[in-house]
C-alpha angles and dihedrals in degrees: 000000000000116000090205096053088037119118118253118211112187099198093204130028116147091215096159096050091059098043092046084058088061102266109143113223096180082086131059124272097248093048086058088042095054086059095044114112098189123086099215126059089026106186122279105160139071140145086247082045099053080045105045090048094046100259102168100171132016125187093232106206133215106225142182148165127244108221098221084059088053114217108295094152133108132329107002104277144164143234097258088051092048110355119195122233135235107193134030094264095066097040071058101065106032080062093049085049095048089053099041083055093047085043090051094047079060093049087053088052094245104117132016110219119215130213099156149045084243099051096045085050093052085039093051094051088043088046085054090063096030104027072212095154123241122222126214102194117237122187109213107206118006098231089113085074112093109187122011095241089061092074080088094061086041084054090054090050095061106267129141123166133047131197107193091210155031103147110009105294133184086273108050145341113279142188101324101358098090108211151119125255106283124224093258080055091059086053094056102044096047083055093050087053089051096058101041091255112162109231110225101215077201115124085011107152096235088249088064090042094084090044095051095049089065091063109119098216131086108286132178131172094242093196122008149112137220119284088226088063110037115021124207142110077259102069130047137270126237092254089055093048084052096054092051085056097057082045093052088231130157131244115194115201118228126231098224111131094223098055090054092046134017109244095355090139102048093048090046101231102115120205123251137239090235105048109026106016095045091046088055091050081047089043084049105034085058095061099030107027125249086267097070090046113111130139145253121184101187082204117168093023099112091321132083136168099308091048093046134071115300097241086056113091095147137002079257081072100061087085085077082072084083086067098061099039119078114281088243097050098040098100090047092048093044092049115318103095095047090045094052088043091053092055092046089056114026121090124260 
């Protein structure tokens, strides 16, 4: 295979939240960045840009904000622009929002969202004529659900993976909110079960990891690292790693500096593709097997260009993946495995 013809699948971009604080994604990265007036989280990511670099599908998340965390994510922004929520109900319908704008990219003809194995197999023949990307929607944080047994009228909507945390929700401990899965959390996850949702370990405080892996239905770790490497309650531990394997699941590997490197960002002197980013895919190759190795940059979520690889100027740029992996397994890291895994998971 041809790197460069190769199919990219980014497995998290929160595409909506930023859109919904006022960043416009119907223009390429560098034109929003000329009119950018910060010096941090400087734009990578754009609709032209996915389709310029060959992004054929993005797990496009929902995303929100908890009140009590305050709003620590992306471009400065305020709470007109993206307001938090407090209560269900507006988790509700920040979720509700974030969907209708995705729903109205694929009305304008800018994005194909896809829902089933059918419809990712027509999408992939049609990407190979238009490079137009395709979204599997991905909830972050579960908190839009309202009731556990809504994750059935979520299902209906088009969405197919869920991730219980980010911060600590109703649902589960997350990054920085130590904690178990709650009881609400089993409901949900014994509905999800029900209706064939994947569940995202991503953002899982470690005390609800064990528990998660038990979930019978497909799972994966969208946008992650190895605890060993960098180690924090955010990443996963070996034993975890170990558990997605058994499950042939995938782990996609995020692009933020710091991640990568401890402290990168604040002494100026940014990882590389080729050093740090390429020994976490080996780090994790070596538990997991490099065919359960994707990525998931996670650019644009509260970092930018100064906070990402170096070699990462725009998410144009994640094709240059295919020069640190392993000439046999590039085509599987760039796309391959999540698209297998998508095939494996999605309905018919």
């Amino acid at each position: 295979m041809n790197p460069l013809m190769d199919p990219i699948v980014d497995g998290h971009l929160d595409l909506a939240a930023n859109a919904g604080a006022g960043l416009d994604f119907t223009v390429d990265a560098h034109t929003r960045r000329a009119n950018e007036t910060h010096r941090s989280l400087l734009a990578t990511v754009s609709l032209p840009d996915l389709r310029r670099g060959g992004i054929a599908v993005a797990f496009a998340t929902l995303f929100g904000v908890p009140h009590r965390r305050g709003l620590n994510h992306g471009v400065p922004t305020d709470e007109e622009t993206m307001p938090p929520y407090d209560t269900p109900a507006e988790a509700e319908e920040i979720g509700l929002r974030q969907l209708g704008l995705y729903r109205s990219w694929e009305d304008e003809g800018r994005v194909r969202i896809v829902t089933t194995v059918s419809e990712l197999d027509r999408h992939m023949e049609q990407w190979s004529e238009d490079r137009l990307p395709g979204l599997v929607i991905l909830m972050e944080g579960a908190d839009p659900i309202v009731e556990p047994a809504d994750v059935h009228r979520w299902h209906e909507r088009g969405l197919r993976l869920i991730g219980l945390s980010w911060s600590g929700t109703r649902y589960a401990g997350g990054t920085g909110s130590p904690g178990p899965i709650t009881e609400a959390g089993e409901e949900l996850l014994a509905e999800m079960a029900t209706v064939g949702m994947a569940l995202d370990l991503s953002h899982l405080a470690q005390e609800a990891l064990p528990r998660a892996l038990e979930f019978p239905g497909p799972i994966c770790a969208t946008h992650v690292h190895p605890q060993r490497l960098s180690d924090t309650d955010r990443q996963l531990p070996d034993f975890v790693l170990e558990a997605l394997a058994k499950r042939d699941s995938v782990v996609g590997l995020t692009m933020v500096a710091d991640f990568l490197e401890r402290g990168s960002v604040q002494r100026g002197n940014l990882p590389t593709l080729s050093d740090q980013w390429a020994s976490h895919a080996r780090y994790l190759a070596e538990i997991v097997g490099w065919s359960r190795v994707g990525i998931g940059s996670d650019l644009d979520g509260g970092v930018g260009a100064g906070e990402s690889p170096r070699e990462i100027d725009t998410v144009a740029d994640l094709r240059r993946v295919a020069g640190v992996v392993p000439a046999e397994h590039r085509s599987a890291v760039l796309g391959g495995n999540w698209l297998s895994w998508l095939r494996r998971t999605l309905p018919a």
